[in-house]
C-alpha positions in Angstrom: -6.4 -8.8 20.1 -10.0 -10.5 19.6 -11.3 -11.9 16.2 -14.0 -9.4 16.3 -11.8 -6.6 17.1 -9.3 -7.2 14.0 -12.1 -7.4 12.1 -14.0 -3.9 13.0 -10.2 -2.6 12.3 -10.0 -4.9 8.9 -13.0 -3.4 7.6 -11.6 0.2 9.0 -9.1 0.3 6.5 -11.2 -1.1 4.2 -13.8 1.7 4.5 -11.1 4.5 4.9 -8.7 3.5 2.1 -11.5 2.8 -0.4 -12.3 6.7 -0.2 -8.7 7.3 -1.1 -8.9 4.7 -4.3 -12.2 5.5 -5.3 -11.6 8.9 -5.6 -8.1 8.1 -7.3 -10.5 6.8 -10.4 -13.2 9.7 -10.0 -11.3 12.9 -9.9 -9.2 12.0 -13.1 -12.1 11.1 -15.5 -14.3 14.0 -13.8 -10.6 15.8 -14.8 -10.6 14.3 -18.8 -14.3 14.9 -19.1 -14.0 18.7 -18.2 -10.8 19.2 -21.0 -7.8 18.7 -19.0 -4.6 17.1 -20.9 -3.2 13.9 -19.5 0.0 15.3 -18.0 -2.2 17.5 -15.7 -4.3 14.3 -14.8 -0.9 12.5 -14.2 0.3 15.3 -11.5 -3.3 15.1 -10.3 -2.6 11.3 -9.2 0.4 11.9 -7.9 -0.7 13.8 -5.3 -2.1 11.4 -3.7 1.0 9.8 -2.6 2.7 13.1 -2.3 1.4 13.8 0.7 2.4 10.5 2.0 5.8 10.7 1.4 6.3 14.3 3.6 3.3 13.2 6.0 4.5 9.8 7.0 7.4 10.8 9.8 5.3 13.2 11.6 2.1 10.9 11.4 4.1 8.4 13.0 5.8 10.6 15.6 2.1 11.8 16.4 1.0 8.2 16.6 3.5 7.3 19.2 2.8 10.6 21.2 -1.2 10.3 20.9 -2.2 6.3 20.6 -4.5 5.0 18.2 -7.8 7.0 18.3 -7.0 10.4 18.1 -4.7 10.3 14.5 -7.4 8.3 13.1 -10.2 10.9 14.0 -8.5 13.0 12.0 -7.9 11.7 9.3 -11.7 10.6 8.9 -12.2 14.2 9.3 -9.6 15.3 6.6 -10.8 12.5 4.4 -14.5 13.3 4.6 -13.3 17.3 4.1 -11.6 15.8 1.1 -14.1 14.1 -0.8 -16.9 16.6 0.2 -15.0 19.9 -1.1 -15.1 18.5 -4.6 -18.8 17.2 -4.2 -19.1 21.9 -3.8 -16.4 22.6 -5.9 -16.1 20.5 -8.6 -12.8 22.0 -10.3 -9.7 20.7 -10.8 -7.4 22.5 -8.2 -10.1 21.2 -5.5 -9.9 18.0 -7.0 -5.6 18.3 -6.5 -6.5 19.5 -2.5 -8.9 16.7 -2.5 -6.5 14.4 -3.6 -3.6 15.4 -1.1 -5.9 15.8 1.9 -8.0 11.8 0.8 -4.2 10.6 0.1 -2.5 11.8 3.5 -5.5 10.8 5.5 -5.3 7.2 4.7 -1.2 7.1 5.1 -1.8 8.3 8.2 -4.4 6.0 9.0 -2.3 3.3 8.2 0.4 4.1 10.3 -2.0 4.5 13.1 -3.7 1.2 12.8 -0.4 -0.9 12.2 0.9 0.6 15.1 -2.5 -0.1 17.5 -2.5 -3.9 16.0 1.4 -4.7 16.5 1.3 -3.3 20.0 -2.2 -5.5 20.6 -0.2 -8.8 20.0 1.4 -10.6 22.5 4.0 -12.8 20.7 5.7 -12.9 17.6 3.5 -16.1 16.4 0.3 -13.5 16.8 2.4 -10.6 15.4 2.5 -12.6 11.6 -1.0 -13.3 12.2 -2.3 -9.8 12.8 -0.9 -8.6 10.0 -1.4 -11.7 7.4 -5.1 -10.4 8.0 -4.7 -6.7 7.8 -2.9 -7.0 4.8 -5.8 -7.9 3.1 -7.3 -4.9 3.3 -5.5 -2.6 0.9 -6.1 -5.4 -1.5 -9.9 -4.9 -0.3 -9.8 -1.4 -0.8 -8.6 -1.0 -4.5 -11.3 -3.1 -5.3 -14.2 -1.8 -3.5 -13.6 1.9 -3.6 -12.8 1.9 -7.6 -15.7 -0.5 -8.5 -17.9 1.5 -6.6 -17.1 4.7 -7.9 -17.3 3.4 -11.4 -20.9 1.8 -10.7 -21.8 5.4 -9.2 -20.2 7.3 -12.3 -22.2 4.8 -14.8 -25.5 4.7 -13.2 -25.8 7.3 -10.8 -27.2 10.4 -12.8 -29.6 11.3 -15.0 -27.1 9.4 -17.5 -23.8 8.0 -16.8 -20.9 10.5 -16.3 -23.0 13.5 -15.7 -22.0 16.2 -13.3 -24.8 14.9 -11.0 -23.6 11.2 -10.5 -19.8 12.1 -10.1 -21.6 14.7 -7.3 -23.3 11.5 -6.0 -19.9 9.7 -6.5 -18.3 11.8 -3.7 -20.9 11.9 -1.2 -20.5 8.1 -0.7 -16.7 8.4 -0.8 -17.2 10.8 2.2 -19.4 8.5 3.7 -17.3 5.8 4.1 -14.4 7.9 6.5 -17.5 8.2 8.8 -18.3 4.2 8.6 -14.4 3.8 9.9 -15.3 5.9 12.4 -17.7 4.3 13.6 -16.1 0.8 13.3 -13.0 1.6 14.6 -14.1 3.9 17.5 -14.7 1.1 20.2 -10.9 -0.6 20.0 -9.7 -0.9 23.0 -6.3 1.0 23.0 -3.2 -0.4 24.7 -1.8 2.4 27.5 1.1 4.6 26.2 4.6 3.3 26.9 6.2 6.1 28.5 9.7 7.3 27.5 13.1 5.5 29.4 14.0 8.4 32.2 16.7 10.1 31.5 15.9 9.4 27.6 17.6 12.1 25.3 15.6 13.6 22.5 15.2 11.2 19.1 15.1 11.7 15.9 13.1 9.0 13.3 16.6 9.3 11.2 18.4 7.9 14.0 16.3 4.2 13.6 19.0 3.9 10.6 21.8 3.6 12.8 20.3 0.2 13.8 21.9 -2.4 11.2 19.1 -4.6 11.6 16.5 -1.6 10.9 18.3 -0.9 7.8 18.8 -4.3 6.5 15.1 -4.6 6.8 14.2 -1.6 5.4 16.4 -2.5 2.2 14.7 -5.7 2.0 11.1 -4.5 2.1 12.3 -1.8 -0.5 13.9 -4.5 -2.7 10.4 -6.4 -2.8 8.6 -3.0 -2.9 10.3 -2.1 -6.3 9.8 -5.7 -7.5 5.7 -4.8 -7.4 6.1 -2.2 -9.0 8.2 -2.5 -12.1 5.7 -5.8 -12.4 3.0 -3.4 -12.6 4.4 -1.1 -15.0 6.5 -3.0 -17.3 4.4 -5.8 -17.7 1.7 -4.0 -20.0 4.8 -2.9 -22.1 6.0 -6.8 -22.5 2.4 -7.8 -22.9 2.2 -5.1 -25.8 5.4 -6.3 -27.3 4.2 -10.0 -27.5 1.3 -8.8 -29.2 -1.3 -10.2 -26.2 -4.3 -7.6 -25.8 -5.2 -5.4 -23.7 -7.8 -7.3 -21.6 -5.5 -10.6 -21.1 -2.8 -8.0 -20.5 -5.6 -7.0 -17.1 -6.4 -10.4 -16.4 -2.6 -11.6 -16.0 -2.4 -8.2 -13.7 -5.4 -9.2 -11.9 -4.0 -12.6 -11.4 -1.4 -11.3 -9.7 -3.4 -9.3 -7.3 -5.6 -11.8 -6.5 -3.0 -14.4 -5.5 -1.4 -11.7 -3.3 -4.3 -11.3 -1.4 -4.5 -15.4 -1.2 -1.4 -15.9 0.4 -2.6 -13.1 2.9 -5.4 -15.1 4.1 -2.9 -18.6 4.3 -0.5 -16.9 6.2 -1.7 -16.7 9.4 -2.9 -20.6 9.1 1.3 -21.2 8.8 2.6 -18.5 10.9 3.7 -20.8 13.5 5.7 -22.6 11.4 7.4 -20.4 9.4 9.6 -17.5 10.4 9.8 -14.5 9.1 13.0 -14.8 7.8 12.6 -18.0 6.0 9.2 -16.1 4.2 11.3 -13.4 3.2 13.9 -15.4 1.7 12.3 -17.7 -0.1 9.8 -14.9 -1.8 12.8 -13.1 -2.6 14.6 -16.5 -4.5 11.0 -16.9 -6.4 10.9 -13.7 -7.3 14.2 -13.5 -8.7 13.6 -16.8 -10.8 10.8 -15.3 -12.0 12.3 -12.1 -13.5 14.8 -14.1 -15.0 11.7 -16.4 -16.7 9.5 -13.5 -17.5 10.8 -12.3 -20.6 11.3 -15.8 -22.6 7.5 -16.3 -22.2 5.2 -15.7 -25.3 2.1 -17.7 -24.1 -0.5 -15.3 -21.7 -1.0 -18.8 -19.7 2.7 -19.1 -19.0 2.7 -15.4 -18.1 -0.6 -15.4 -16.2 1.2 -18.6 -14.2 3.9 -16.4 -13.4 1.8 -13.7 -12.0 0.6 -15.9 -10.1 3.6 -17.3 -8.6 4.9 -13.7 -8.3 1.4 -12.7 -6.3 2.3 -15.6 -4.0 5.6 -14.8 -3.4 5.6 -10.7 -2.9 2.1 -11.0 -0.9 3.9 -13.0 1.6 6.6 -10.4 2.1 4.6 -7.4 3.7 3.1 -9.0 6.8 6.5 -10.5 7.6 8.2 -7.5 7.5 5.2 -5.3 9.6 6.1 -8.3 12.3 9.8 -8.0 12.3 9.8 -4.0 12.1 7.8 -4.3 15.6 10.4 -6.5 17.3 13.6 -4.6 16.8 12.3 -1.7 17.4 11.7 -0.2 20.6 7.9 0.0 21.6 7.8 3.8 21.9 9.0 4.4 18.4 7.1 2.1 16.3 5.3 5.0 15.0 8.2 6.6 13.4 9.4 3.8 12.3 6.5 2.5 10.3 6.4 6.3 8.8 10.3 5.4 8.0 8.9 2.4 6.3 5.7 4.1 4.4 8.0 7.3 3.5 10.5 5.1 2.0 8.2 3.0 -0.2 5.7 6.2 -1.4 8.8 7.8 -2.8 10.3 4.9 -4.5 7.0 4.2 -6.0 7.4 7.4 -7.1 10.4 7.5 -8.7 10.3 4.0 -9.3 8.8 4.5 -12.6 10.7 6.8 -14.0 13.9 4.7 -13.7 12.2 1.8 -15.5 10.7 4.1 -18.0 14.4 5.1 -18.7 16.1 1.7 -18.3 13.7 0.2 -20.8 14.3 2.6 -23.3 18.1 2.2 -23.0 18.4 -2.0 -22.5 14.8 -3.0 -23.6 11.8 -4.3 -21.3 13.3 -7.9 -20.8 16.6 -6.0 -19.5 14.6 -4.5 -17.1 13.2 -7.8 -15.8 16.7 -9.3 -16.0 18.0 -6.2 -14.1 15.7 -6.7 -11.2 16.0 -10.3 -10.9 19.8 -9.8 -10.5 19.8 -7.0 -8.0 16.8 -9.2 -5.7 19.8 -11.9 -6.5 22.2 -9.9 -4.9 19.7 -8.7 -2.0 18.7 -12.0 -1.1 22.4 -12.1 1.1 21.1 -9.1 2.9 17.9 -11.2 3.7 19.8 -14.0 5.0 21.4 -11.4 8.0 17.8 -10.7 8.9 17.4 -11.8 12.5 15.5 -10.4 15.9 
């Protein structure tokens, strides 16, 4: 794949996925501002991964059947459909159809464009590359769609938060499906593989017959819980050591930024490094790190341990995209990077919960010490990993 061609895709998702975030901060304060409790905003947020949990299989199974071009156009079209209803309708159960329709639209679109980009490499060397760089664009995303909602919300209207600037708000969020469109539309797609002859009907279940697809799968969902009980407990430790609110964002922010850091590195080293060896050595950081988390008072010790954390679980995903794509067979990566999105939408789901409960039975730092012992244990599993 040419520079210029990963880039138009790049800022793609970019464009795309920052509807989906920006909208994520719009709909729940236009939500608070017009009386609604917390719990209903809470369901309203969730919907926007709901859809990516049930939509993922079939996306992929679509993307496989259809290439690249056509599940993208429509998911610009449900995303612009998403964003625009609520810029009519401005009430909260358009804003929960806005959020499932924004929310499928870009797990779907993810699907589709990690599917066109593994299948545009040509060796495994370009395969970490390729997706070292479009791995920076969800990190792109939740920063540009939230900021420029927020800007939009504050200085949009008459004055900031009225009805008129959120309106204003969402007609740029469904802009921006339209500028993927038209960034996106000139990729040149790879032909179809077509199916083995002879080939009995699959099923995406049946990818978890593979050891080796399983093993990985467990290994990406192993890091995937990792980010997030660092997202939620931390506030609660933060809290507990009596650091505010705004070092307590900083330390977070730390961590994202050196996530998307290592992104950019990664392809410079992807020839010397396998995936493997990335995978396991994130997951042996990451587990030392845990077990350091919770015997740290200072925010600079704890902001250096985001940020070793940020290094090590932003290296994991592009390594994982690249293996998924060798051991499986090339008519079925579709399914099985909806296997993959499925998998990590609903443990990020019910992810929190678990914590929320742990916490409250063994404390915050048993939480961290939990984790830390069952990546421990997981990094064995990592070891087997081969192609």
């Amino acid at each position: 794949m040419k520079g210029s061609e990963l880039l138009r895709v790049i800022g793609a998702q970019v464009c795309l996925h920052a509807t989906m975030a920006g909208m994520r901060l719009a709909t729940p304060l236009l939500a608070l501002q017009q009386g609604y409790s917390a719990a209903a905003v809470g369901v309203l947020i969730s919907l926007f991964a709901l859809t990516q949990v049930f939509l993922a299989l079939p996306a992929g199974r679509f993307a496989d059947r259809h290439g690249f071009k056509r599940p993208l156009w429509l998911s610009v079209i449900a995303a612009v459909v998403g964003a625009g209803l609520v810029v009519v309708f401005p009430v909260f159960p358009v804003m929960c159809l806005s959020a499932l329709l924004t929310g499928g639209a870009t797990g779907a679109t993810v699907i589709a464009l990690q599917r066109h980009v593994g299948r545009s490499a040509h060796d495994p060397t370009q395969l970490k590359r390729v997706f070292s760089w479009l791995a920076i664009a969800p990190a792109a995303a939740n920063f540009v769609g939230p900021f420029l909602a927020g800007m939009l919300i504050d200085h949009a209207g008459r004055v900031p938060a009225d009805m008129l600037a959120f309106r204003i708000c969402f007609v740029v969020m469904a802009a921006l499906p339209i500028v993927c469109w038209l960034l996106a539309r000139g990729a040149h797609e790879q032909p179809p593989t077509p199916p083995l002859a002879g080939a009995v009907p699959t099923r995406a279940w049946d990818l978890l017959r593979e050891p080796m697809f399983r093993r990985l799968l467990f290994v990406n969902w192993l890091q995937s819980s990792s980010w997030d009980v660092h997202a939620f407990v931390l506030p609660v430790l933060g809290h507990e050591r009596g650091i505010s609110a705004s070092v307590i964002g900083s330390i977070l922010g730390a961590f994202a930024v050196a996530a998307a850091v290592i992104r950019v590195v990664l392809p410079l080293i992807a020839s010397r490094a396998s995936e493997r060896s990335v995978i396991l050595s994130s997951t042996v950081v990451t587990a030392l790190m845990f077990a350091i988390y919770p015997l740290l008072d200072s925010a600079w010790a704890m902001g250096a341990c985001s940020v070793m954390l940020g290094f090590a679980l932003g290296a994991v995903q592009p390594m994982v995209m690249s293996m998924l794509h060798q051991i499986t067979p090339h008519t079925r990566h579709g399914e099985a990077l909806g296997l993959r999105l499925m998998t990590i939408n609903a443990s990020s789901v019910a992810m929190p919960m678990l914590f929320g409960s742990l916490g409250a039975l063994i404390g915050i730092a048993g939480v961290f010490w939990v984790v830390g012992g069952v990546l421990a244990l997981g990094a064995r599993a990592t070891w087997g990993l081969k192609i």
